[in-house]
C-alpha positions in Angstrom: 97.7 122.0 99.4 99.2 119.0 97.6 96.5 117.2 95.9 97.7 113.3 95.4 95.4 111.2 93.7 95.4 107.2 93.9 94.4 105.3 90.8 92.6 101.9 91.2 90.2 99.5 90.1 87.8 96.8 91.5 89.0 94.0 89.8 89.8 91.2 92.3 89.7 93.9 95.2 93.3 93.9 96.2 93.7 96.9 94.2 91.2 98.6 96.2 92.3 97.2 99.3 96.0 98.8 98.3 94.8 101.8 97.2 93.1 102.0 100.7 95.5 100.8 102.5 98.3 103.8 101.2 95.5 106.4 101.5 95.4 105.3 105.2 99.2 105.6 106.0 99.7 108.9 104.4 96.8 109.9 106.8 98.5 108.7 109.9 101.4 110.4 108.8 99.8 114.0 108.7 101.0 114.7 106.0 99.5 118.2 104.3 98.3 116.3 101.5 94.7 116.6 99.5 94.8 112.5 99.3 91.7 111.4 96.7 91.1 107.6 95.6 90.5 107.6 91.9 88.3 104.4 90.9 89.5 104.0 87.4 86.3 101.6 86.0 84.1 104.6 86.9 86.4 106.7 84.9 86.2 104.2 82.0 82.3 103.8 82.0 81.9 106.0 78.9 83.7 103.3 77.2 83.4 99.7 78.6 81.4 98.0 76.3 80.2 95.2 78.3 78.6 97.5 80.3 76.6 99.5 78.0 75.2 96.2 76.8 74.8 94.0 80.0 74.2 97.6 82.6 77.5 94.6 85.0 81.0 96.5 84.4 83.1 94.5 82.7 85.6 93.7 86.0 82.4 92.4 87.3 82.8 89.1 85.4 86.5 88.7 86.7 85.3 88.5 90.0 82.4 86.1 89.2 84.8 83.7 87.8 87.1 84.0 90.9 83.8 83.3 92.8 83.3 80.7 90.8 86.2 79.3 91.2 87.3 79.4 87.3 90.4 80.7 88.0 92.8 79.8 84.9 89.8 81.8 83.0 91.5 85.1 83.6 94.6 84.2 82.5 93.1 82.2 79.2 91.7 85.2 78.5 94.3 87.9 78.8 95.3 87.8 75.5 92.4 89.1 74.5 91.8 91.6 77.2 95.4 93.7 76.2 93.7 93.5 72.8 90.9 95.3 73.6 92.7 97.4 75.7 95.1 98.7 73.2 92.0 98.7 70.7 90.3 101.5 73.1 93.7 103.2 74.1 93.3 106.3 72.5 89.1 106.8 74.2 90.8 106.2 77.5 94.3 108.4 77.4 91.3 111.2 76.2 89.0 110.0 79.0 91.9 110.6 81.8 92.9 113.7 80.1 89.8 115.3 80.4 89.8 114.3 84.5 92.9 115.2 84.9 92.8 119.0 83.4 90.1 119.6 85.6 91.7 117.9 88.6 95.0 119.0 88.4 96.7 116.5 90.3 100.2 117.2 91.6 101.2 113.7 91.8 99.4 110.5 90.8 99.8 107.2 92.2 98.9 104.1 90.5 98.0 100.5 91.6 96.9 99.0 88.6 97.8 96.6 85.8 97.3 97.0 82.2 96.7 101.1 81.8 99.9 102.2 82.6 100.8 103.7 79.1 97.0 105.4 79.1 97.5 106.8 82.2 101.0 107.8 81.8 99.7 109.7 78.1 96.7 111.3 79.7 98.9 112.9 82.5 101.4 114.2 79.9 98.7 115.6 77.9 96.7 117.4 80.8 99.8 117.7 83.4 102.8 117.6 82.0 104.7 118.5 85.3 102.7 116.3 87.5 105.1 112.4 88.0 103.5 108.7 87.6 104.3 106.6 90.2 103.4 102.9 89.7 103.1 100.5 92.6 103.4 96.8 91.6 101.0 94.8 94.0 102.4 91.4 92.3 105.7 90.2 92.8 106.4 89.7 89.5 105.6 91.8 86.1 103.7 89.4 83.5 105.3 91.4 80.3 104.5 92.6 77.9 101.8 95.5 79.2 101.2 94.5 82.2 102.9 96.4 85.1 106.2 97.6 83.6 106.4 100.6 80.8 109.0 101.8 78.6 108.1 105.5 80.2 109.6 108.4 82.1 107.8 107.5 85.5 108.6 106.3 88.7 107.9 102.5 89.5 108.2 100.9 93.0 108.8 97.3 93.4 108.3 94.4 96.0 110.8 91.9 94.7 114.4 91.6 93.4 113.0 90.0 90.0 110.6 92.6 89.6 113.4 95.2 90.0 115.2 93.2 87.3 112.3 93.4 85.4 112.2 97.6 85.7 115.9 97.5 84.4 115.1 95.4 81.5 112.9 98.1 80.1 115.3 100.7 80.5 114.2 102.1 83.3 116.4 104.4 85.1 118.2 103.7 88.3 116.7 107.0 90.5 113.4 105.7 89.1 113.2 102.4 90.6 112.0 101.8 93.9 112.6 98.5 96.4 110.5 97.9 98.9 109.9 94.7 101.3 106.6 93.8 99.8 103.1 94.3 98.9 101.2 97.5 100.9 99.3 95.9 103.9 97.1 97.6 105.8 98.8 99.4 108.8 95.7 98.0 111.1 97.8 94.7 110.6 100.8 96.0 111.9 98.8 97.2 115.9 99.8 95.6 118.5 97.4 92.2 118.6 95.1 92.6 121.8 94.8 89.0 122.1 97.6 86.7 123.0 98.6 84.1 120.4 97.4 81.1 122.2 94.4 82.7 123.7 93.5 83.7 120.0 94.1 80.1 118.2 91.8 78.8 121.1 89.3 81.7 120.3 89.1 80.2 116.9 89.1 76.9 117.6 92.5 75.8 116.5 95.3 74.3 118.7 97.2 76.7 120.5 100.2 74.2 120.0 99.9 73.4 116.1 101.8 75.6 113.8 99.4 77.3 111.4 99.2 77.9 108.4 97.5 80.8 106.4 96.0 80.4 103.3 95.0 83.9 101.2 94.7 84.2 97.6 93.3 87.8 96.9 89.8 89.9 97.7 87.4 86.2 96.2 89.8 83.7 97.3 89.8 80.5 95.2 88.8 77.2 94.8 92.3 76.1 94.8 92.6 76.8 98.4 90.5 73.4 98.8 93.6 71.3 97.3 96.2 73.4 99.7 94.6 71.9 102.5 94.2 68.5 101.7 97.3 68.2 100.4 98.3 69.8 103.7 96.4 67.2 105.4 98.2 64.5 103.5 101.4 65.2 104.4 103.3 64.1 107.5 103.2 67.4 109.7 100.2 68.0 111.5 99.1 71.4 111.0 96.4 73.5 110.9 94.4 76.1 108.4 93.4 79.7 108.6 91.4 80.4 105.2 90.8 83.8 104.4 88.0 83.3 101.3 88.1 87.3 100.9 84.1 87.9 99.8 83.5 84.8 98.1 80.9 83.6 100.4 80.1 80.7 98.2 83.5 79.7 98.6 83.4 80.1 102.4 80.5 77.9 102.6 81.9 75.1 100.4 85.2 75.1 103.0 83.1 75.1 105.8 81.3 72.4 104.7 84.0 70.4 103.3 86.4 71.6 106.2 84.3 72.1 109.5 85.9 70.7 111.9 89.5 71.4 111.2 89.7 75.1 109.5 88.0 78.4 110.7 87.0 80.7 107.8 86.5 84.4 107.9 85.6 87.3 106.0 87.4 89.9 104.4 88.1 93.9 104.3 85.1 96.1 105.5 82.7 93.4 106.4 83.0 92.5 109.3 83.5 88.7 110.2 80.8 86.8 112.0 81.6 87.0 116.0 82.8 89.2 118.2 86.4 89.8 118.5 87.0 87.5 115.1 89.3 89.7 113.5 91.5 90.5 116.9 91.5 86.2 117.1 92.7 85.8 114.4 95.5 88.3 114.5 97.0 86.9 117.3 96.6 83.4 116.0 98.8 84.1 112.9 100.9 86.2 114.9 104.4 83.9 114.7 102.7 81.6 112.9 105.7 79.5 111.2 104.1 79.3 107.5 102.4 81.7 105.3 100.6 80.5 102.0 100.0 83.1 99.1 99.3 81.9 95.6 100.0 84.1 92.9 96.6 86.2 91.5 94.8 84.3 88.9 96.4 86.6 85.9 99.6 86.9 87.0 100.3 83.3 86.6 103.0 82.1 84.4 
């Protein structure tokens, strides 16, 4: 049997969320594939440094700063992360060597940032016939080391820049891959069992506003608080949809801030509060004339 592993990380939690969310597809597809999620911090224990002194992984304090709502931190701080990176680039391309030659993957998939050229060595090393396929989940690359490698591999992008991007590097032609998007979740794409007005009113929204929905990644972000006022500053009357991801201090501070003209929920496996809240809010957005995503925190120019 085909054995396909997905590489990911927790950092943020859209990774995850993609790396699910492909996992699940190929599954509905029956396809006679071995499909294994590969969590690539657990991999990297031996080495993260942070952890061995503080016992918190080191993507740990990325998401408590997107709780936190410091998010230009990540991106002050990037500079310094591909240092350490390449500093420890040799421990991981061994680390993913070792996996991999017991493993014995037949093709890899990857949905993360940063360890591109690690994974691409380690898989040479260990498997020299098995093919890299990256899958940006930005629009954009953020060069240099970020998404996009000068390497034999395939990459598959969501945007016309980032295909431009792919090119830049040399990449060739039957190795670059357009797509419409980001991965979603094919739950999203079900017919909604509510109907659009029925569902707004289930939240308790207008069923005649248009609505807007605000997401910015698994922690949301405190930014989402100067969306909506400037929203509600400007001359159309509309109405929010906040998705705070698992930043429940950040939920709290909208709600608070927000009550009586936004609904909040939660986000991935946890299920929101109420019954029915995730089939409400499906068919409120369904149609729904305006969709709000900020870039991630360190993908920002």
């Amino acid at each position: 049997m085909t054995r396909l592993q997905i590489v990911y990380f927790d950092a943020g939690g859209g990774h995850r969320s993609a790396a699910q969310a492909l996992a699940e597809v190929l599954r509905r597809q029956q396809h006679p594939w071995d499909i294994q999620l590969v969590n690539l911090d657990g991999l990297f224990e031996p080495i993260d440094f942070v952890y061995r002194a503080t016992g918190v992984r080191a993507f740990e304090f990325y998401n408590w700063s997107l709780r936190l709502g410091w998010t230009s931190l990540p991106s002050r701080l990037l500079p310094a992360s591909r240092r350490v990176i390449r500093l420890l680039h040799e421990r991981q391309v061994d680390l993913l060597c070792d996996y991999w030659t017991r493993t014995k993957p037949d093709l890899v998939v990857s949905v993360v940032p940063h360890f591109g050229r690690a994974i691409f060595e380690g898989l040479r090393e260990s498997c020299p016939n098995t093919q890299l396929v990256t899958i940006l989940t930005d629009l954009v690359d953020t060069p240099p080391h970020f998404w996009l490698e000068r390497q034999n591999q395939h990459f598959i992008c969501g945007s016309a820049k980032a295909i431009d991007q792919a090119r830049q590097i040399g990449a060739a032609e039957s190795r670059i891959w357009r797509v419409s998007g980001m991965i979603v979740h094919p739950k999203f794409y079900e017919p909604a069992t509510v109907a659009q007005r029925a569902g707004r009113r289930g939240l308790g929204l207008s069923p005649d506003l248009p609505t807007v929905l605000v997401l910015f990644g698994g922690y949301g972000s405190a930014d989402m608080v100067t969306i909506v006022e400037q929203l509600r500053s400007s001359r159309t009357a509309v109405q929010s949809i906040l998705l705070c991801g698992r930043n429940e201090r950040l939920r709290r501070k909208l709600s608070k801030t927000f009550q009586r003209s936004n609904q909040e929920s939660g986000f991935g496996t946890r299920r929101p509060p109420g019954s029915g809240t995730h089939g409400k809010i499906q068919s409120a957005i369904c149609q729904s004339p305006a969709l709000a995503s900020p870039a991630s925190p360190a993908t920002r120019s």
